[in-house]
C-alpha positions as CSV (number, residue, x, y, z in Angstrom):
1,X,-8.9,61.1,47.6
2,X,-7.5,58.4,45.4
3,X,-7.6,54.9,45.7
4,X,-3.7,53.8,46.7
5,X,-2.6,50.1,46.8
6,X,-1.1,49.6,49.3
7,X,-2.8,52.0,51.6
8,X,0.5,53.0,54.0
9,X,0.4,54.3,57.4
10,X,2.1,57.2,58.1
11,X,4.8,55.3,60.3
12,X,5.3,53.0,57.3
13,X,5.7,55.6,54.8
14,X,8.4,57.0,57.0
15,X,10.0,53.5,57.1
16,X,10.3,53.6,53.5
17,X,13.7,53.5,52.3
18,X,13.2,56.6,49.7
19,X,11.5,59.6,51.3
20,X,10.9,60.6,47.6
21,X,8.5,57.8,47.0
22,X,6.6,58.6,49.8
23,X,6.5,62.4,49.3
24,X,4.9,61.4,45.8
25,X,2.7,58.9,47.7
26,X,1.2,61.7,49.4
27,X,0.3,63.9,46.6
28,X,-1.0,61.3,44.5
29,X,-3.2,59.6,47.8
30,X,-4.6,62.8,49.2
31,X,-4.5,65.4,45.9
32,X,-6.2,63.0,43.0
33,X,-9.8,62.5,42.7
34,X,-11.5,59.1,44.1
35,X,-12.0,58.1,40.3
36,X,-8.0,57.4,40.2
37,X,-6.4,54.0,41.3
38,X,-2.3,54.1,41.8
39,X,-0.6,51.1,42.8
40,X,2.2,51.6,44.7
41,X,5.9,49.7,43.8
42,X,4.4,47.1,41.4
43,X,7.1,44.1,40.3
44,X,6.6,41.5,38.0
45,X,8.2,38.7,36.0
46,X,7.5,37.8,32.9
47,X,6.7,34.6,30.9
48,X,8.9,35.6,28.0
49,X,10.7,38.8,27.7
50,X,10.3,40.4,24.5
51,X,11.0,43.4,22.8
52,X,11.5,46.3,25.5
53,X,9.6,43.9,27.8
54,X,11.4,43.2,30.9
55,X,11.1,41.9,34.8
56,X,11.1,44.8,36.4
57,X,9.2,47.2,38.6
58,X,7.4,50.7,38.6
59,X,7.5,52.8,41.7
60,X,3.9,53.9,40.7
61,X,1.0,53.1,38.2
62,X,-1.5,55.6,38.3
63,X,-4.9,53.9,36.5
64,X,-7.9,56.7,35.3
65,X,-11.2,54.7,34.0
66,X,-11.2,56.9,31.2
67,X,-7.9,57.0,30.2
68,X,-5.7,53.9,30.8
69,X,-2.3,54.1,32.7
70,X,0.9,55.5,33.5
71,X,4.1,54.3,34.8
72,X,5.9,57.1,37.1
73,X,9.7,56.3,37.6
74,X,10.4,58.7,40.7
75,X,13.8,59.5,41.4
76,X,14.7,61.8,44.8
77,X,18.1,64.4,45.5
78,X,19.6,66.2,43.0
79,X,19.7,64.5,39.2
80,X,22.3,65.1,36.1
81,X,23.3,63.6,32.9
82,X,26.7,62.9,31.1
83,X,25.9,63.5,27.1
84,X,29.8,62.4,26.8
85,X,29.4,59.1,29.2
86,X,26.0,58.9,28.2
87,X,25.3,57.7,31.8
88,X,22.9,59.5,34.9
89,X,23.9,59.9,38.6
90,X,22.0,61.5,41.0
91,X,24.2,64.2,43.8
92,X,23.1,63.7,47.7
93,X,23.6,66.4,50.0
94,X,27.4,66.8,49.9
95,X,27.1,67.0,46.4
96,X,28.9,63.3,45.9
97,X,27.4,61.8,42.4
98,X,25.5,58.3,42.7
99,X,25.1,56.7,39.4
100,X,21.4,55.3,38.9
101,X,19.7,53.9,36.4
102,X,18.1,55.7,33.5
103,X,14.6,57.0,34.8
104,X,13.3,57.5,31.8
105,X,14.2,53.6,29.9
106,X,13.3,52.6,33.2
107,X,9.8,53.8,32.5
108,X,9.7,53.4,29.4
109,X,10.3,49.5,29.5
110,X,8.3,49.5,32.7
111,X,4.7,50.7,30.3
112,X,5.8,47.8,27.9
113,X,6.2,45.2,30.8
114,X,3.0,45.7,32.0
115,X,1.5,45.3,28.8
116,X,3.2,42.4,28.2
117,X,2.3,41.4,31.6
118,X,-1.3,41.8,31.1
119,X,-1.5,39.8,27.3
120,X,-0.5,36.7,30.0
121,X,-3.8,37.1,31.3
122,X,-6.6,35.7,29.5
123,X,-9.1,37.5,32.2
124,X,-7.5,41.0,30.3
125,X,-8.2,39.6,26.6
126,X,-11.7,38.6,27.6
127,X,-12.4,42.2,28.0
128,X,-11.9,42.9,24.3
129,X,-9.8,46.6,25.0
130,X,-8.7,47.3,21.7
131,X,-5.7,49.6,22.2
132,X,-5.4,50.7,25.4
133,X,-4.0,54.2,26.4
134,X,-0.4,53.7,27.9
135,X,2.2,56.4,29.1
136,X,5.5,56.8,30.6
137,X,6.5,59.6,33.0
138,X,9.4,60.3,35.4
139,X,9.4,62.2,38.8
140,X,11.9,64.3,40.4
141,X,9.6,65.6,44.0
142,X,13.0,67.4,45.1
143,X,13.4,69.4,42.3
144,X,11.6,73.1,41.1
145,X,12.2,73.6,38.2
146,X,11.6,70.4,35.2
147,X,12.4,72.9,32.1
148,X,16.6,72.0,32.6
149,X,16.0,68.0,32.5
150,X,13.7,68.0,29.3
151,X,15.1,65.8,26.4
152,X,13.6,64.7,23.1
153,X,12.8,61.3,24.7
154,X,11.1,63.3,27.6
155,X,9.2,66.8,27.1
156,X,9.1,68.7,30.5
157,X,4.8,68.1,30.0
158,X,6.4,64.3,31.0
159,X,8.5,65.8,34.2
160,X,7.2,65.9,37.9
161,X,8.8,68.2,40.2
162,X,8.1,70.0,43.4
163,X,5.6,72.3,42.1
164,X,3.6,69.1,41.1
165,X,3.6,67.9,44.6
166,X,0.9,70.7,44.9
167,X,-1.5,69.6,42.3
168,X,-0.7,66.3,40.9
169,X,-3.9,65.8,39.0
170,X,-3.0,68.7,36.7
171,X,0.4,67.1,35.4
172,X,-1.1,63.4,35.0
173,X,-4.0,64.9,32.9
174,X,-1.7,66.6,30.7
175,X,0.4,63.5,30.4
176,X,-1.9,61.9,29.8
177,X,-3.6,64.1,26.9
178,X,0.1,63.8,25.8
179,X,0.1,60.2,24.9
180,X,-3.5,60.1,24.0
181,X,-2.2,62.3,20.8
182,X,0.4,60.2,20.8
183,X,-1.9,57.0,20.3
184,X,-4.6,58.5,18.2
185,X,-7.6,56.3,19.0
186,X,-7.8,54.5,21.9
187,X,-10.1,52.1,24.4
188,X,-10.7,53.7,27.6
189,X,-9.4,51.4,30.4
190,X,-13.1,50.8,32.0
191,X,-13.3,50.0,35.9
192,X,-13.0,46.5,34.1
193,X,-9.6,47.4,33.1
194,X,-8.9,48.7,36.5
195,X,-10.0,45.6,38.2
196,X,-8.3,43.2,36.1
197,X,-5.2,44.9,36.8
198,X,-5.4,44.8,40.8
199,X,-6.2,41.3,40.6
200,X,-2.6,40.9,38.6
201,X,-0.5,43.6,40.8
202,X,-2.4,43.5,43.6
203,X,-4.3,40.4,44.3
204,X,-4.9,39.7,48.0
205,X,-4.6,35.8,49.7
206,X,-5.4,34.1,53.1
207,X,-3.6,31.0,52.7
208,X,-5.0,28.2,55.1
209,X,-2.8,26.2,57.4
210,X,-1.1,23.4,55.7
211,X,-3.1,20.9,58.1
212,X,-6.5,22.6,59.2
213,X,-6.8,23.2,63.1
214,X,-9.8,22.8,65.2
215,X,-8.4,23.9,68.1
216,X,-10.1,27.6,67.3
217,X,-8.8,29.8,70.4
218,X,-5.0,29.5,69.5
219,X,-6.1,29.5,65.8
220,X,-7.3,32.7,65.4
221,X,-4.2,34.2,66.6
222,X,-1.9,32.2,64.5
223,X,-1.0,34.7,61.6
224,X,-1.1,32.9,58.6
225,X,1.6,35.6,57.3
226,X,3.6,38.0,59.0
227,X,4.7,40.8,57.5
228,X,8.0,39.4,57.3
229,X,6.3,36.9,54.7
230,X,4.8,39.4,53.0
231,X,8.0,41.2,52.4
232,X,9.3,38.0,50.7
233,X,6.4,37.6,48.4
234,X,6.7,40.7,47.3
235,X,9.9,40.8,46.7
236,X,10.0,37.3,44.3
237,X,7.4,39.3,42.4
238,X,10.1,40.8,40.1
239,X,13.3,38.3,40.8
240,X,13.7,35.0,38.9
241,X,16.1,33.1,41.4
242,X,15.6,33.4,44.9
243,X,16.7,31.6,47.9
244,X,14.5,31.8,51.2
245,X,15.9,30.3,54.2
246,X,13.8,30.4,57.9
247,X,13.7,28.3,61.1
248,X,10.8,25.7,62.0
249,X,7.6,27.1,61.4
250,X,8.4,30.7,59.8
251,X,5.9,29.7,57.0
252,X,8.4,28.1,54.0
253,X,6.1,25.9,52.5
254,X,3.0,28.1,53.5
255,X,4.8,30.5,50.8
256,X,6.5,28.0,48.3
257,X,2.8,26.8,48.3
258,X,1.5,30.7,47.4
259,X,4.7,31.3,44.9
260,X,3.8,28.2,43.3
261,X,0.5,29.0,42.6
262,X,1.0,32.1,41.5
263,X,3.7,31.5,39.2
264,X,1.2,29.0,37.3
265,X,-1.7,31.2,37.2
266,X,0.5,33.7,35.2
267,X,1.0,31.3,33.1
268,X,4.2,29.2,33.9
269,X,4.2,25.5,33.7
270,X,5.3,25.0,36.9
271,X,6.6,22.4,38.9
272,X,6.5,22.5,42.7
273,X,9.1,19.6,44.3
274,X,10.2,18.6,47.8
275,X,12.2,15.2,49.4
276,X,9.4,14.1,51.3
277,X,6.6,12.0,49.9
278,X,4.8,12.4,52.3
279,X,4.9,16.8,51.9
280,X,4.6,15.6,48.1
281,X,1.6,14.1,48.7
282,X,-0.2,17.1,50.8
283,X,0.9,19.4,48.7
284,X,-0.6,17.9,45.5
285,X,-3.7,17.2,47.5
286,X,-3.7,21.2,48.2
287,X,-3.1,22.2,44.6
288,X,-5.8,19.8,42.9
289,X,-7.3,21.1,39.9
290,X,-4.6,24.1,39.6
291,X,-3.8,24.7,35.8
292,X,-0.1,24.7,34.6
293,X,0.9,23.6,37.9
294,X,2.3,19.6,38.9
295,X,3.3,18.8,42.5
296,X,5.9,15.7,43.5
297,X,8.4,14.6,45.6
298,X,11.8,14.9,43.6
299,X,11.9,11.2,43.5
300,X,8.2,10.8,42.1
301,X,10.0,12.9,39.2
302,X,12.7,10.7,38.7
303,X,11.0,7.7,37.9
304,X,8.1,9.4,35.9
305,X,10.6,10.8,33.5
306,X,12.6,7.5,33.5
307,X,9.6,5.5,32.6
308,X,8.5,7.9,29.8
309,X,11.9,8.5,28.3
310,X,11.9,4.9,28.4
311,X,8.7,4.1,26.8
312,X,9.8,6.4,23.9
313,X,13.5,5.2,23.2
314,X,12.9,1.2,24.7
315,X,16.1,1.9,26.6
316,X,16.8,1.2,31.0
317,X,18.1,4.6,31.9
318,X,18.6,2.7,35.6
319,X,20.5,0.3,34.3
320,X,22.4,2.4,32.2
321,X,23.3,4.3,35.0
322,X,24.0,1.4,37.4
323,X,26.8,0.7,34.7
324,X,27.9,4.3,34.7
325,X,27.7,4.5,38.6
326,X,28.6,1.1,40.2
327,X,28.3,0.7,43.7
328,X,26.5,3.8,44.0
329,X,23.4,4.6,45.8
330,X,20.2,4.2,43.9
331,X,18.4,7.1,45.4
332,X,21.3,9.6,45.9
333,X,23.2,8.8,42.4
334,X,22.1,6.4,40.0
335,X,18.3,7.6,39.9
336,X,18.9,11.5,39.3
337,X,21.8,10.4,36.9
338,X,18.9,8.3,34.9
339,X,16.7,11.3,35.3
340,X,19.8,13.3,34.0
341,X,19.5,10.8,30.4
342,X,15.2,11.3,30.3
343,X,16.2,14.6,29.3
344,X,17.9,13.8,26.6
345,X,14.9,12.2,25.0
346,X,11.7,14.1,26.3
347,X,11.5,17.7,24.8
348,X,8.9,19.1,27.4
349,X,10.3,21.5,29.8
350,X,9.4,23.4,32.9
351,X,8.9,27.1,32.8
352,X,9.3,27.6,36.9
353,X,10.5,25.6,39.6
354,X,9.4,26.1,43.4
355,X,11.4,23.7,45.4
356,X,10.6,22.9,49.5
357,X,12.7,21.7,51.6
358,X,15.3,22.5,50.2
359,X,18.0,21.5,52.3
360,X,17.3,18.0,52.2
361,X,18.4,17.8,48.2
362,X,22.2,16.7,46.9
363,X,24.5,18.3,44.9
364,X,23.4,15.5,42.5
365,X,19.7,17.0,42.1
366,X,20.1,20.2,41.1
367,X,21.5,19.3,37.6
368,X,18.8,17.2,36.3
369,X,16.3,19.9,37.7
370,X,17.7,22.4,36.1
371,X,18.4,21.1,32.7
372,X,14.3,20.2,32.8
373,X,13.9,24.2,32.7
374,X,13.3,26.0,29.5
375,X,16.0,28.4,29.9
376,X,18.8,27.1,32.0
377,X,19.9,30.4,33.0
378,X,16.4,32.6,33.4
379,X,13.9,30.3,34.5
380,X,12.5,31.4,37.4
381,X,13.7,28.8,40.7
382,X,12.9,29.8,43.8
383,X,14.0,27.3,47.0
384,X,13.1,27.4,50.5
385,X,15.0,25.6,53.2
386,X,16.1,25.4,56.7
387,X,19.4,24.0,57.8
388,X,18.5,23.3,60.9
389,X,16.8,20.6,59.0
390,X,19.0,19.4,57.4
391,X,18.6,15.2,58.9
392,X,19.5,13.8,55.7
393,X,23.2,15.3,55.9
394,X,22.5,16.9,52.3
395,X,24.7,19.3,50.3
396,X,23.6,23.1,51.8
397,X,24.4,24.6,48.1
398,X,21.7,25.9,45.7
399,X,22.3,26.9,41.7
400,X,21.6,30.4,42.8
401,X,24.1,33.2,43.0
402,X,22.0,35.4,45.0
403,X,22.3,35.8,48.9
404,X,19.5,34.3,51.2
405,X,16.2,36.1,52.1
406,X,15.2,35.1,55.9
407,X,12.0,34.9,57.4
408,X,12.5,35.5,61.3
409,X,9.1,35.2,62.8
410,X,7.8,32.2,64.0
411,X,3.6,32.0,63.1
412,X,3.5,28.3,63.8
413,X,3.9,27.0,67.2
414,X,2.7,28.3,70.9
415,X,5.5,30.0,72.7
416,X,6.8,26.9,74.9
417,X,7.0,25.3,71.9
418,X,9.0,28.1,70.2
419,X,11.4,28.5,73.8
420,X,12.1,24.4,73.5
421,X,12.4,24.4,69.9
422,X,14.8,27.2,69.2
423,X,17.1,25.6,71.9
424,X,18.0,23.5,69.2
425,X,18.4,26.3,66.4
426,X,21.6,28.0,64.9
427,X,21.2,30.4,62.8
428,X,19.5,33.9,62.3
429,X,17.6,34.9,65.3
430,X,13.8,34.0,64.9
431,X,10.6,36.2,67.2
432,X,8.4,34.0,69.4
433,X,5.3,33.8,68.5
434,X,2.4,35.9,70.7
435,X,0.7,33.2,71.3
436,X,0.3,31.6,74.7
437,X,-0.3,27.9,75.4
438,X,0.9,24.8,77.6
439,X,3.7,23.9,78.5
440,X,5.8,20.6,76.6
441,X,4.1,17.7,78.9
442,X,5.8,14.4,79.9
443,X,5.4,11.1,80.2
444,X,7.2,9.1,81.8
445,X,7.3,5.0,81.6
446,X,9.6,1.9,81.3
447,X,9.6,0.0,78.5
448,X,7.9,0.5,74.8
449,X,4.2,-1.5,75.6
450,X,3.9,0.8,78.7
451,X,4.3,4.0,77.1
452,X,2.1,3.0,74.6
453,X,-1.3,2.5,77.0
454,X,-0.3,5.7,78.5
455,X,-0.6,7.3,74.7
456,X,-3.6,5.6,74.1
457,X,-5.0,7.1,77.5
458,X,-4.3,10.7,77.0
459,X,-5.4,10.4,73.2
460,X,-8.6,8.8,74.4
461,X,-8.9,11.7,77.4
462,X,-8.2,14.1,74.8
463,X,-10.9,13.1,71.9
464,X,-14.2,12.2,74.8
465,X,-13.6,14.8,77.2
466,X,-11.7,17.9,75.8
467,X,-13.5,17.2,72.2
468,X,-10.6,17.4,70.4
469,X,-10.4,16.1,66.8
470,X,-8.9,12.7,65.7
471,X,-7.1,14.0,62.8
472,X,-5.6,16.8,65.0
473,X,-3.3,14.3,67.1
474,X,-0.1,13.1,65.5
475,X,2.0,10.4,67.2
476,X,5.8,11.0,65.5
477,X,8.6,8.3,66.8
478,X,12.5,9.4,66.5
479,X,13.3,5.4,66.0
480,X,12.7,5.1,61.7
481,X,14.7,1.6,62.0
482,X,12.3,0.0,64.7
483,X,9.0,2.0,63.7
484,X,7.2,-1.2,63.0
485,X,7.8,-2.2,66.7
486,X,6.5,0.8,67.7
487,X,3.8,0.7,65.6
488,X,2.5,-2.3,66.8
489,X,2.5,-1.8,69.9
490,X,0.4,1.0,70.1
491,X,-2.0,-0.1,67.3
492,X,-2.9,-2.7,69.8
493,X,-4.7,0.3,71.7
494,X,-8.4,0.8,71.5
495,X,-9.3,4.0,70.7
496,X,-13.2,5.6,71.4
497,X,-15.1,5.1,68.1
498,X,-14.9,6.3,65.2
499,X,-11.6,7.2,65.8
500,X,-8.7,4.7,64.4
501,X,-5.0,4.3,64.1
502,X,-3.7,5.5,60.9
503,X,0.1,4.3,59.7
504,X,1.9,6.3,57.7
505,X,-1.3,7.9,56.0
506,X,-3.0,10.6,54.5
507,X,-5.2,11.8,57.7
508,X,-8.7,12.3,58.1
509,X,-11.3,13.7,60.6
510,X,-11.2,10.5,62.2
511,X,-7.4,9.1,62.3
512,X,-5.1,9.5,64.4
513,X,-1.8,9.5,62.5
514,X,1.4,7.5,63.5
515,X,4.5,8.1,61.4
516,X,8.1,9.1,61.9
517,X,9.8,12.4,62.1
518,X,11.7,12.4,59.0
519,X,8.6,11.6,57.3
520,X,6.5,13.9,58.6
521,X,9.2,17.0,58.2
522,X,7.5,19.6,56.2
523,X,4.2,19.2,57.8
524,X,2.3,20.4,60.8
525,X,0.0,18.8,63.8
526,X,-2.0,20.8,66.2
527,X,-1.4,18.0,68.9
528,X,2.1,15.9,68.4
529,X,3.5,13.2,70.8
530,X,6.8,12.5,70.2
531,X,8.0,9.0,71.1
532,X,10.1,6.4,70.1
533,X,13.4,8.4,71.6
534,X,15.0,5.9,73.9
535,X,16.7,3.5,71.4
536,X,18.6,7.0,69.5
537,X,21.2,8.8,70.8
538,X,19.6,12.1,71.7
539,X,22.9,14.2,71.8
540,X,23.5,12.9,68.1
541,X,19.9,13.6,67.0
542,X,19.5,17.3,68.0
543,X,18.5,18.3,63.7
544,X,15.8,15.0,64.4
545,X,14.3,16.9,67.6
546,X,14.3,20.3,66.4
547,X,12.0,18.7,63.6
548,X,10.1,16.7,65.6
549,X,9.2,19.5,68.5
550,X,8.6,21.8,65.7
551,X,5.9,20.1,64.3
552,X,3.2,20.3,67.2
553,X,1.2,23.9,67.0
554,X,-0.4,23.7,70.1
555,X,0.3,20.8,72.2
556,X,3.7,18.8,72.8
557,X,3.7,15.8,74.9
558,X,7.0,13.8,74.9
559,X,6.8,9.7,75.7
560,X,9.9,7.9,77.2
561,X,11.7,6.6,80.3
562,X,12.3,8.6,83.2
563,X,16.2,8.7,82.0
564,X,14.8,10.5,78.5
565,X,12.5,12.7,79.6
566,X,15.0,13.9,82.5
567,X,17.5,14.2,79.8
568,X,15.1,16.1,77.6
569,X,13.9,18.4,80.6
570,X,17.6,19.2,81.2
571,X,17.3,20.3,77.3
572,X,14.1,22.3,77.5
């Protein structure tokens, strides 16, 4: 029996959306010998298309150590060809035509992809191949008889049908005998080869909570991907512009996080962008020491560009644009418009773009980010956002054309959380978590210095006698304009050494973080306590709450007067 990546259940190969692909699965899986290796629906994009080199993807890639590999294009039904049109169709059971895609270009450019592909990939020079052996090959599983469909660009030897769903080694060793003569000398692939090539098509993650949980028992049933996920990184494998929208905690930035990465280890200088400094900042912290791969806050940008461009012309971009934009907001207007200028005098451009977060940007970001791409129109820009988010009243338009991918399982919070988050939530229906915990707990007390002791109290329960981590409690407060009141008063608190009180900080073992919600968006707390709520207007700051709920994993306590918490139960 063959090695097959993915292996596929026999309930998921009768999901599969072409029962021709998985009647080929089949044969290849349980009829080649265990020295074979097929990858099953392989995508890619590339860091230049060249040639006959293409993004793309190959329904399979069947890999022999002493060969090298094959791309099979499979195509299921009946199949014909217009010579006058010069264009294929393929005829379902009522004998209706389809048009499709040319099976055999479609192969054909998929064996020059992958080659391509693999030249990204100093791991596959290292290994010194020479030339390896490479073939194209189509399959047709619901058809007897190959000898009508064989063309001068495709030899019936080339042709599966139905008979080869009986003995599938016979026709890929003759294939690949066929473009071995074809090649004339040629490097055997090596299990070297192989391996190299499932670490590019196939590599397997585990991608760590954003913030790193101690609290173990809920923890080890938090899924750090659903399947759902999954789907979507597969899917911006072989697509250059890709939109991914989800509610709180679906796992956005746990995959712009992946994407990014991955998108730099093939190569692309990449830039990975969000609003939020304070996301900026963990982020970069998370990424240190990637190659080809700088993290920022969009802002961060900004003003690194202005000052360079700057530097090298001795002009003020700001003030030039404060001329050009009177009155206008720096942040909003003046500063990408400045940014806008930079790139008018520093060459350096950005292969990829990942950008978080996403529905906190303006209209009057997009432009400046994607003039800093090396090809305005092919770059690869994927964006992730939530407009339930949205607290910053942004534009909700991206530069892509496509329509949204959605992530609809939530594999963040407990499920109380989820049931008093998503009351708040408008959009495509997201699963609860399976993942039990406590209810959302109150407190309630008059006035600002009270509420504060009653924090200190629980956090100080909470750290000496259910040994629970500093730097797994977050205290968030709704109020941005009177933080530093709130601030104060609760720094006033002792807390049970080493712990301290951390403002608007990067957290450690031993901090206990205080910050605001908008800050915070982005990122994650096992333990949150949301205060700071009875000086906003709660019915005008339902985006703020669905932000700040959804931040807590395991625990939520909310901190007000008996009028707010009443107010919120009513709510929850």
């Amino acid at each position: 029996m063959a090695t097959i990546i993915p292996d596929l259940s026999e309930a998921q190969l009768k999901d599969l959306a072409s029962q021709a692909e998985a009647k080929v699965y089949r044969a290849l899986r349980d009829k080649l010998p265990k020295e074979y290796v097929v990858f099953f629906q392989v995508g890619w994009i590339l860091r230049r298309e060249e040639e006959q080199a293409k993004d793309g993807e190959t329904d399979f890639l069947v890999c022999h150590p002493n060969q090298g590999y094959l791309c099979i294009e499979v195509k299921g039904g009946g199949v014909g060809f217009d010579a006058n049109s010069n264009e294929w169709f393929s005829i379902d059971r009522h004998q209706i035509k389809h048009p499709i895609k040319n099976p055999i270009n479609q192969a054909l450019r998929a064996k020059y992809s992958i080659r391509s592909k693999l030249n990204e990939y100093p791991q596959w020079h290292n290994l010194n191949l020479g030339n390896v052996l490479r073939g194209h090959t189509v399959f047709f599983p619901d058809l007897g008889n190959p000898n009508a469909l064989g063309r001068p660009d495709m030899p019936t030897t080339l042709i599966g049908s139905a008979r080869t769903l009986h003995d599938p080694k016979s026709w890929i060793d003759k294939a690949f005998a066929y473009w071995g003569n074809d090649a004339g000398n040629f490097s055997p692939i090596d299990r070297r080869g192989i391996d190299v090539m499932r670490e590019v098509f196939a590599r397997s993650f585990v991608v760590a909570p954003i913030i790193a949980s101690q609290l173990v028992d809920q923890e080890a049933q938090r899924l750090m991907l659903t399947q759902d996920q999954v789907r979507i990184l597969d899917f911006l494998r072989s697509h250059r512009r890709v939109a991914v929208s989800g509610g709180a905690g679906t796992g956005k930035t746990v995959l712009a996080l992946e994407k990014a990465r991955r998108l730099a280890s093939e190569g692309f200088k990449t830039l990975l962008t969000c609003y939020n400094r304070q996301l900026a900042d963990h982020l970069s912290s998370s990424c240190a020491g990637t190659s080809n791969l700088e993290v920022m806050s969009f802002h961060q940008l900004c003003y690194r560009q202005v000052k360079k461009a700057n530097q090298m012309s001795g002009r003020d971009l700001i003030a030039e644009a404060k001329v050009t934009y009177p009155g206008k907001d720096l942040y909003d207007v003046q500063l990408p418009n400045a940014f806008a200028y930079s790139l008018e005098i520093i060459p350096s451009r950005y292969d990829a773009i990942v950008c978080d977060e996403g529905q906190d940007f303006r209209e009057e970001y997009w432009v400046p980010l994607e003039l800093s791409m090396s090809d305005y129109e092919r770059a690869p820009l994927y964006v992730f956002y939530d407009d339930n988010q949205n607290i910053y009243a942004r534009a909700g338009t991206f530069p892509i054309r496509e329509e949204p991918f959605t992530l609809t399982a939530n594999c963040r919070n407990t499920a109380p959380i989820h049931e008093a988050v998503y009351k708040h939530y408008k959009g495509v229906p997201v699963s609860p978590p399976n993942i039990d915990g406590d209810d959302v707990l109150f407190e309630m007390s008059s006035g600002r210095d009270a509420q504060a002791v009653k924090i200190s109290s629980r956090i100080v329960d909470l750290v000496t006698r259910q040994g629970v981590p500093a730097g797994d409690i977050t205290v968030l407060v709704g109020d941005a304009l009177r933080k530093a009141d709130y601030y104060a008063a609760l720094t006033r608190q002792t807390l049970p050494k080493p712990a301290i009180w951390l403002e608007e900080g990067i957290r450690s073992d031993n901090t206990v973080l205080i910050d605001t919600i908008k800050r915070f968006k982005g990122l994650e707390s096992p333990i949150v306590i949301l205060w700071g709520l009875d000086t906003i207007d709660l019915t005008r700051s339902i985006e703020l709450l669905y932000v700040g709920m959804s931040r807590a994993k395991s625990l939520l306590v909310i901190v007000g007067t008996k009028a707010t918490c009443t107010s919120f139960k009513g709510e929850l």
